[in-house]
C-alpha positions in Angstrom: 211.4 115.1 58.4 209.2 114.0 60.8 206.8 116.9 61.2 204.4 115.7 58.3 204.1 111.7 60.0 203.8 112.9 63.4 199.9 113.3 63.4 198.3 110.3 64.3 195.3 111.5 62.2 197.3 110.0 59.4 196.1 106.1 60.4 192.6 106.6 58.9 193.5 107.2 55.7 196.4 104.7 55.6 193.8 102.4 57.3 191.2 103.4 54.3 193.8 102.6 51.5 195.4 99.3 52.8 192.2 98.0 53.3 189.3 100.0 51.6 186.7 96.8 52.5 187.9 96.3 56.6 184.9 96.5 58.9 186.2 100.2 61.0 183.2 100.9 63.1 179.9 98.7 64.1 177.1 99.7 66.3 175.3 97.0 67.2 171.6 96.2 68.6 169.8 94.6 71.9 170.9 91.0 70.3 174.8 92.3 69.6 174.5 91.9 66.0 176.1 95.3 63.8 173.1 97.2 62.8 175.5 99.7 61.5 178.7 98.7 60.0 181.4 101.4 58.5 184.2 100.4 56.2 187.6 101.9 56.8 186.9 104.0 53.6 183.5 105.2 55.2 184.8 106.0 58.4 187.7 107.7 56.5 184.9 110.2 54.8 182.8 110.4 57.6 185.8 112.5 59.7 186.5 114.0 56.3 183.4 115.1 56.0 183.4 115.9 60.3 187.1 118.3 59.2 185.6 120.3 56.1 182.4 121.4 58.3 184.5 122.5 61.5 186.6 124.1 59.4 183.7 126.0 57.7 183.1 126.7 61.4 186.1 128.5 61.8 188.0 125.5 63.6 191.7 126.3 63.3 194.7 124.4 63.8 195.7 125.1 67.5 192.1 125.7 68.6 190.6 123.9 71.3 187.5 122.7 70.5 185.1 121.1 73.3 183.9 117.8 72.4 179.9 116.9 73.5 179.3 113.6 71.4 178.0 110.5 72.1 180.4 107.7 72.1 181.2 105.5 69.8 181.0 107.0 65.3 180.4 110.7 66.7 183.3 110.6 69.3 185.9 108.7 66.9 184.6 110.9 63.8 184.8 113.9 65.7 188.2 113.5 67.9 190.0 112.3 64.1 188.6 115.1 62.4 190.2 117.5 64.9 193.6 115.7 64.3 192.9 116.3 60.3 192.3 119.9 61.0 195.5 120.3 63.8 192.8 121.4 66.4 193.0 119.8 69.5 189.7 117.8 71.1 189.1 118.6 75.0 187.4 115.1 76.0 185.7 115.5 79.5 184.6 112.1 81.0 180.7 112.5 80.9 179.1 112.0 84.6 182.1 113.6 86.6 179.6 115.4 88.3 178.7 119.2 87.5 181.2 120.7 89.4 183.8 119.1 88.3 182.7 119.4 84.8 182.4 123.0 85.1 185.4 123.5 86.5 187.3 121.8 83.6 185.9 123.9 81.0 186.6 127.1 82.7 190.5 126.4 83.1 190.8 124.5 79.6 189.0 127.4 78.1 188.2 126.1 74.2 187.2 128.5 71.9 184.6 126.0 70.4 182.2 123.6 71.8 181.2 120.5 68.9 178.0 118.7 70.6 174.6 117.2 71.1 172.0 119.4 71.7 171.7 118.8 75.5 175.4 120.0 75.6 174.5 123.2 74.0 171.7 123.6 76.2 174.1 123.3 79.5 176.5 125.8 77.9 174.4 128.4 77.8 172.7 127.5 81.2 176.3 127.8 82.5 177.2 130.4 80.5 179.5 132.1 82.7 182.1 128.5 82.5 181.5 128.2 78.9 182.6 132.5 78.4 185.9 131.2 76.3 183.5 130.0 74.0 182.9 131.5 70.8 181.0 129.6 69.2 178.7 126.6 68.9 178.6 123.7 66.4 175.5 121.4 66.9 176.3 117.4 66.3 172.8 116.0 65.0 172.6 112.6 65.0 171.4 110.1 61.7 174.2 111.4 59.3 176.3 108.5 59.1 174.2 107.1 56.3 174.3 110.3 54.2 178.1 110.6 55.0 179.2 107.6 54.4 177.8 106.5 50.8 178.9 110.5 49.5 182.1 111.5 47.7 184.0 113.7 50.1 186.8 115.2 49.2 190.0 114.2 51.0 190.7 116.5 53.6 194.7 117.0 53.8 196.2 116.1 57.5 197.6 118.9 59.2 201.5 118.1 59.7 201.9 118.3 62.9 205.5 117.7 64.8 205.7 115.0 67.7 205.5 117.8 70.3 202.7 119.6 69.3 199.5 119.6 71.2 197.1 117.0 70.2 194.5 116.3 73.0 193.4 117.5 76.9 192.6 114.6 78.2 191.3 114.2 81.9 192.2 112.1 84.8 189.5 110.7 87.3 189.8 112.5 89.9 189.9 109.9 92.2 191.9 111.4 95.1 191.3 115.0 94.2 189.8 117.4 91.3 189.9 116.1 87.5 193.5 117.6 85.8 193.9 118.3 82.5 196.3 115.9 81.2 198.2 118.2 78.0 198.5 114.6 75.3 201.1 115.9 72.4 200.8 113.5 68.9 204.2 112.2 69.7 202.5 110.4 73.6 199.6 109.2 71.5 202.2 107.4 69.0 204.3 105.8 71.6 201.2 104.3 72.9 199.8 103.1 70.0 203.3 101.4 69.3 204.3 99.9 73.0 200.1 99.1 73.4 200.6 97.0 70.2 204.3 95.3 71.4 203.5 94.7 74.7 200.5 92.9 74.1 200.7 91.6 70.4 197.9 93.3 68.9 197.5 92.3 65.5 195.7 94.4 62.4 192.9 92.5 61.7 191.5 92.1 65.2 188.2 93.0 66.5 187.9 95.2 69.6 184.7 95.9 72.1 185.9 98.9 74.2 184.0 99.3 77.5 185.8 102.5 77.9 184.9 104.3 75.0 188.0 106.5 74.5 190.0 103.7 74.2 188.3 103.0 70.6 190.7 105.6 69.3 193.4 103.9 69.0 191.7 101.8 67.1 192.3 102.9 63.8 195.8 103.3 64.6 196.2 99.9 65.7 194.2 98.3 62.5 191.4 96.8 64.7 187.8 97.1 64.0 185.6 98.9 67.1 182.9 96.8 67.9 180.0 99.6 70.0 177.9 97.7 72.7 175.8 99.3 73.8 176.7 100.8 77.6 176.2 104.3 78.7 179.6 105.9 79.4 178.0 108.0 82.5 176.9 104.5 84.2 179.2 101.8 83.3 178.3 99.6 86.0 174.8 99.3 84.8 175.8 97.5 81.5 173.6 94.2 81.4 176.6 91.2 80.9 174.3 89.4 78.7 174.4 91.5 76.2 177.9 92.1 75.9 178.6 88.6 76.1 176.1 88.4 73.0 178.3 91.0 71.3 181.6 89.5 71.6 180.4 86.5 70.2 178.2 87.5 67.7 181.0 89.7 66.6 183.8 87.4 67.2 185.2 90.2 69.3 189.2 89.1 70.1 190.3 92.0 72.5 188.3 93.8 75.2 189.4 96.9 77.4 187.7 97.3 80.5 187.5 98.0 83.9 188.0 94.9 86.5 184.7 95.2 87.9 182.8 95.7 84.8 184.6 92.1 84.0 184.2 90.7 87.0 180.3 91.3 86.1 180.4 90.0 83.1 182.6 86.4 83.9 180.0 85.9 86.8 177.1 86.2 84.7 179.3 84.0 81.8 180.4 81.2 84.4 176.5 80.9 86.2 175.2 80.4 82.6 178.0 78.2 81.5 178.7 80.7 78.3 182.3 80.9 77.3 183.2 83.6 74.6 186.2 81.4 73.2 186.8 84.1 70.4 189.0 86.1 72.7 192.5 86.7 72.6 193.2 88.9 74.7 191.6 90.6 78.0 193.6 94.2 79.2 191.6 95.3 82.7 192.9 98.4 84.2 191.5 101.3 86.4 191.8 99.4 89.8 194.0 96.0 91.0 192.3 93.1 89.6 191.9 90.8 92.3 192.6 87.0 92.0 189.3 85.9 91.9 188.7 87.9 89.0 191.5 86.5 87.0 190.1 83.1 87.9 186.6 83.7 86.9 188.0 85.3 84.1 189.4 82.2 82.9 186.8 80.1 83.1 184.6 82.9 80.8 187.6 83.4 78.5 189.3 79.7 78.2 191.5 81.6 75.1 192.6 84.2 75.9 195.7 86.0 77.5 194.5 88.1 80.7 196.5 91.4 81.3 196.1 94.1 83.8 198.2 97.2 82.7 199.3 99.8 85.0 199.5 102.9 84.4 197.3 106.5 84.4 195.6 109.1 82.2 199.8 110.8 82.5 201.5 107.4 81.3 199.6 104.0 79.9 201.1 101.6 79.7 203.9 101.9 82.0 204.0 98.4 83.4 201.5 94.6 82.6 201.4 91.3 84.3 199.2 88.5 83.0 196.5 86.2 84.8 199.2 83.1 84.4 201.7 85.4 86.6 199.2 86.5 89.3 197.5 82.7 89.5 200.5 80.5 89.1 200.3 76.9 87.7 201.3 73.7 89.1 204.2 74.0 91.5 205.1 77.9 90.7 203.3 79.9 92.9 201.7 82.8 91.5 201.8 86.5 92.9 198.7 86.2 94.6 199.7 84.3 97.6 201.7 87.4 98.0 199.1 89.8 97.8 197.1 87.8 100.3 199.7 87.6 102.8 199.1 91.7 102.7 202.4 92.7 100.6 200.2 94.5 97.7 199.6 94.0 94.1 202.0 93.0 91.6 201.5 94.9 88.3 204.3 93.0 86.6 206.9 94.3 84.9 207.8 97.9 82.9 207.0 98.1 79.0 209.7 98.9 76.6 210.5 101.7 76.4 209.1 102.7 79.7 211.4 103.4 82.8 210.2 103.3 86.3 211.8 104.0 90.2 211.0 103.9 93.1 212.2 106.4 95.4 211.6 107.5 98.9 208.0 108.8 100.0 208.1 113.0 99.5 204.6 114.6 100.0 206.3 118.1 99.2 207.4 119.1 95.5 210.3 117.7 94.0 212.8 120.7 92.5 215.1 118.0 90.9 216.1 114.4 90.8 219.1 114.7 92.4 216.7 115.9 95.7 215.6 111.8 95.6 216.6 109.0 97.5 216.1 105.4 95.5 214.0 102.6 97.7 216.2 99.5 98.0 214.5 96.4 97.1 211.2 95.8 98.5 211.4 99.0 100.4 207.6 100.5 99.5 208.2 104.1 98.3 206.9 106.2 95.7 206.7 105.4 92.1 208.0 108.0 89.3 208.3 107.1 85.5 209.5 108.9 82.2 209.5 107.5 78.3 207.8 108.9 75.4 204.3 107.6 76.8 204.7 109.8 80.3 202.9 113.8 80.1 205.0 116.3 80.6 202.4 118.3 82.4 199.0 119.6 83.2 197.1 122.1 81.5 196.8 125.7 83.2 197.9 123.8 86.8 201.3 124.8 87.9 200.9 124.0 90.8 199.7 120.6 89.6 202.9 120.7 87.7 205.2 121.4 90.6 203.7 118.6 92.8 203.6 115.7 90.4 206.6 116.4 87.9 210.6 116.0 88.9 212.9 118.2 86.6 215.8 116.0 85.3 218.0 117.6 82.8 215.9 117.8 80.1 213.4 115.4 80.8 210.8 115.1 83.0 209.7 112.5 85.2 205.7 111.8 86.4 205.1 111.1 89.8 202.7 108.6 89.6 200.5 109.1 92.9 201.0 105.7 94.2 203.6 104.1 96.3 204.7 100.8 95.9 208.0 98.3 95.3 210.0 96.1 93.3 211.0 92.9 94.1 214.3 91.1 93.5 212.8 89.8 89.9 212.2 93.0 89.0 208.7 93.3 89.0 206.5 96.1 90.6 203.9 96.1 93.3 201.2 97.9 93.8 200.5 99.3 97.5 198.1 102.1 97.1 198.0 105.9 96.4 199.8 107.9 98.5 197.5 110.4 99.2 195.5 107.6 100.7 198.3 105.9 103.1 197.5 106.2 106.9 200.3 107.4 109.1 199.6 106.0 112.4 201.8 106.3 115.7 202.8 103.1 114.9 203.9 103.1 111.7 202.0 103.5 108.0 199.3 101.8 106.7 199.0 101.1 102.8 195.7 100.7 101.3 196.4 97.5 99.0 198.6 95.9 101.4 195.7 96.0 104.0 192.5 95.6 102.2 193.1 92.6 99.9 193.2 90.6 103.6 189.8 91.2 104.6 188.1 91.5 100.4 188.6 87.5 100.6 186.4 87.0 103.5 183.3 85.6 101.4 180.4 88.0 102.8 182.6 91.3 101.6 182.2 93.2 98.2 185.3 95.4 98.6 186.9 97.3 101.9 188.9 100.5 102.3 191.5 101.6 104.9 190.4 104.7 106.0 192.5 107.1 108.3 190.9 109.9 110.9 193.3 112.7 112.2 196.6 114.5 111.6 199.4 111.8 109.6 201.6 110.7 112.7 198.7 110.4 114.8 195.7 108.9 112.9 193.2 106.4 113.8 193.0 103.4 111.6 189.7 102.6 110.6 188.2 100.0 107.7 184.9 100.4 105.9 183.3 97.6 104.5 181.0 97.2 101.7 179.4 93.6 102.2 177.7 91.2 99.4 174.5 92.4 98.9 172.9 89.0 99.7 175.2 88.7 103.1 174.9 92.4 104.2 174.1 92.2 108.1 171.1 93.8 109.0 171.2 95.0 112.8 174.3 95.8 115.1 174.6 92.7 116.3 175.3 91.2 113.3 177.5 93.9 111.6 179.4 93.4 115.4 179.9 89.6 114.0 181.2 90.2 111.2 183.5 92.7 112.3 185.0 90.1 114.9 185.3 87.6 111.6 186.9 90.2 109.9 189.8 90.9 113.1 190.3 87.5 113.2 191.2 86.9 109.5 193.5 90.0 109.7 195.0 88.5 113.3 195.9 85.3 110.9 197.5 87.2 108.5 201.5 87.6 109.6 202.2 91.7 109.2 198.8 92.1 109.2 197.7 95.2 111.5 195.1 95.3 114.5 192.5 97.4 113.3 189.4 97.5 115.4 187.1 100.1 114.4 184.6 99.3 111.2 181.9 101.0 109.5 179.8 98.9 107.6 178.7 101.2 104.4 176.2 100.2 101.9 178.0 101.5 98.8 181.6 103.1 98.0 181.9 105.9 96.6 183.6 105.2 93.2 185.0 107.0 90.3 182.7 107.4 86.7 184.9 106.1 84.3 186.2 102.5 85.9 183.5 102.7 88.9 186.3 100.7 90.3 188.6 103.3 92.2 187.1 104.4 95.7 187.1 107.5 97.3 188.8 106.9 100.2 189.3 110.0 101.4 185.7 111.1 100.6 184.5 108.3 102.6 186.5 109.3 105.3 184.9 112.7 105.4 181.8 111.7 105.1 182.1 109.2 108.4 184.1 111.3 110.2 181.2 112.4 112.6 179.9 108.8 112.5 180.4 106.3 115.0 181.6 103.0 114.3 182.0 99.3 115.7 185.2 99.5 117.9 185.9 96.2 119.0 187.8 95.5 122.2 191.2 94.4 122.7 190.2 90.6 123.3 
């Protein structure tokens, strides 16, 4: 039966008995050497130890159960000690913003809430989003030490089957509210499996998340979690030295990040000629990763393999391409000529496992399949997958449900949010979300077939295609972040560089003729990648602001 081996709880303690001495967990210090390091064994009785007191609590199987911890020990004890107990962890990204945060607990309503003290605090402040509540556990931190070296009794894994619930998980929010993402053990076990086929993850390894709930599959995957020290709620503030002190102090061999957090890190690795040979294997996700990344990347990184899955909080991984694909070498052009020319990003080809289409655009719900047109080949439409790693829906949002899920017999398929195409080698590209496209008069605009043109012009940080008005009417428009150090000061200047900017478009076959820019200081970006912009914020927020139009010479 498969009910008892369905709870992917069940890796610790496998983990703990294959290799009672394996380095699980270590925190490290300014310098990136482990100040704290946790055998599997310890880690092992530290969410033992995390299971029996919740359940003293009154933590059931089936109960949601809030989780306030810092990241790193108390988030991987705590989320693994609700998989012993059956009880399913709601993991809210930190730094969502109030609102959003609120808003999240009052439709997942848990019935506990495990946290630090200053989560406590806001739960009662709040009281009125926290009413499903009913009762508080406080998380105190220093009790690794006292855990660790005590004799816990086992705590026995709940069984659960492959389609129970084992997490809420959230998405970013990045063209809309946060959704609850409904995670059942069976999704968590296909993506431990295809993560470790489609990128060769060996036990053994040693892994420095930058997104901290990635170190849960850790355990699962036999790799040791390496903590550096970078606060969750401002990721882009991490200081590149000291991670790059980490990974090779710790002879860290796979990373997870976001591309920008990267990009930080290989500039700061390349200007101090510092190479962190020990790794094998780079995944960045959360946003396209431009081709000057991958090629910084590889100067920092001589050794190891660059990937950028694709994918979402609904389905990871769903499809990978890797920095030799994107870069090309010697007479085989890479993809990026491709996504300079303004034909999007390739994200490479579909897992195992994983199936993926590309039908026509829809912005209305989809009742069944059969309602779908396919996109012939490199015809952009919109992207929908299914496989075991792929949600079958939201939490408390039907109308979530209806909009983003296609019945098909009985399966389901996600719509992805994002339109894009494959080409006649079967890979897929990458042209933007779809809430984001801009439906001129003309024709329609896609976001990452537009603003890869102009983010290669050397004074700009990043641009976004932003549309004002009704779709079938709207006015194309491009903000424009510059460098820092080439930001232009006055209107005549920003009126320069807007001309610059035309002009490399007008070179660009396909390329449209935008001529209104807005020259904005910094994007709005999502928390957890601070990678994905707000487009449709932005656009708001200049609606009532003027811009440089140029004129039609």
């Amino acid at each position: 039966m498969s009910a008892p081996s369905a709870n992917v709880a069940r890796y610790l303690p496998e983990l703990a008995a294959s290799a009672p001495g394996f380095d699980a967990i270590r925190i490290v210090g300014d310098d990136g050497v482990a100040t704290v390091t946790l055998s599997s064994v310890e880690l092992n009785r530290e969410a033992d130890a995390w299971a029996w007191r919740l359940q003293r609590a009154g933590v059931r199987r089936g109960d949601r159960v809030l989780v306030l911890v810092r990241s790193g020990l108390p988030l991987i004890a705590a989320v693994f000690a609700l998989f012993k107990t059956g009880a399913v962890p709601v993991v809210i990204d930190p730094g969502m913003g109030r609102a959003s945060f609120l808003e999240c607990v009052r439709r997942t309503a848990p019935s506990f809430l495990l946290g630090i003290a200053r989560g406590l605090v806001v739960s009662w402040i709040f009281r009125g989003m926290f009413q499903s509540v009913r009762k508080r556990i406080l998380v105190r931190g220093g009790m690794t030490a006292r855990i660790a070296t005590c004799d816990i009794t086992p705590f026995p894994t709940a069984p659960t089957s492959e389609h129970d619930l084992a997490a809420i998980l959230f998405t970013s929010g990045s063209t809309g509210a946060p959704k609850g993402v409904r995670a059942d053990h069976g999704m968590l076990e296909a993506q431990v499996r295809l993560v470790r086929e489609a990128f060769g993850v060996e036990s053994g390894e040693v892994d420095m998340p930058l997104l901290p709930i990635f170190a849960l599959f850790n355990p699962a995957l036999g790799m040791t979690t390496v903590v550096p020290r970078v606060d969750p709620t401002r990721p882009l503030a991490l200081d590149p030295a000291h991670v790059a002190r980490t990974v090779i102090a710790n002879r860290v061999t796979n990373s997870f990040g976001a591309p920008v957090l990267w990009a930080k890190i290989a500039e700061h690795c390349n200007a101090n000629d510092i190479t962190l040979p020990s790794l094998r294997r780079v995944l960045m996700a959360g946003a396209p990763v431009s081709p000057a990344v991958f090629a910084a990347m590889r100067r920092a990184c001589p050794n190891a393999s660059l990937h950028s899955p694709y994918g979402a909080t609904e389905a990871l991984p769903v499809a990978t391409i890797e920095a030799a694909e994107v870069l090309g070498s010697g007479e085989t052009p890479g993809t990026a000529a491709v996504t300079l020319a303004g034909r999007g990003t390739c994200v490479g080809r579909p897992v195992s496992g994983v199936e993926v289409r590309v039908i026509g655009i829809v912005d209305d719900s989809i009742a069944n399949l059969s309602e779908t047109r396919a996109a012939s080949i490199g015809e952009i439409g919109e992207i929908i997958v299914r496989g075991p790693v792929a949600s079958r829906s939201y939490d408390n949002l039907p109308e979530a449900d209806a909009s983003a899920k296609i019945p098909d017999s009985n399966d389901v398929w996600h719509r992805m949010g994002d339109v894009g195409y494959f080409d006649d080698a079967g890979r897929l590209w990458f042209c933007g979300r779809k809430a984001e496209r801009v439906v001129t008069s003309g024709g329609t605009l896609f976001t990452e077939c537009i603003e890869p043109v102009y983010n290669s012009h050397p004074a700009v940080h990043r641009t976004a295609l932003l549309g004002f008005g009704k779709p079938g009417s709207q006015r194309a428009a491009l903000a424009v972040e510059p460098m820092p150090e080439s930001a232009p000061h006055d209107s005549a200047a920003r009126r320069a560089l807007a001309r610059e900017l035309r002009e490399l478009a007008a070179a660009t076959p396909g390329a449209p003729d935008i001529r209104v820019f807005y020259f904005v200081e910094k994007f709005p970006v999502d928390v957890r990648h601070n990678a994905k912009i707000h487009r449709l914020r932005l656009a708001r927020d200049l609606a009532r602001t003027p811009g440089i139009e140029l004129d039609l010479r």
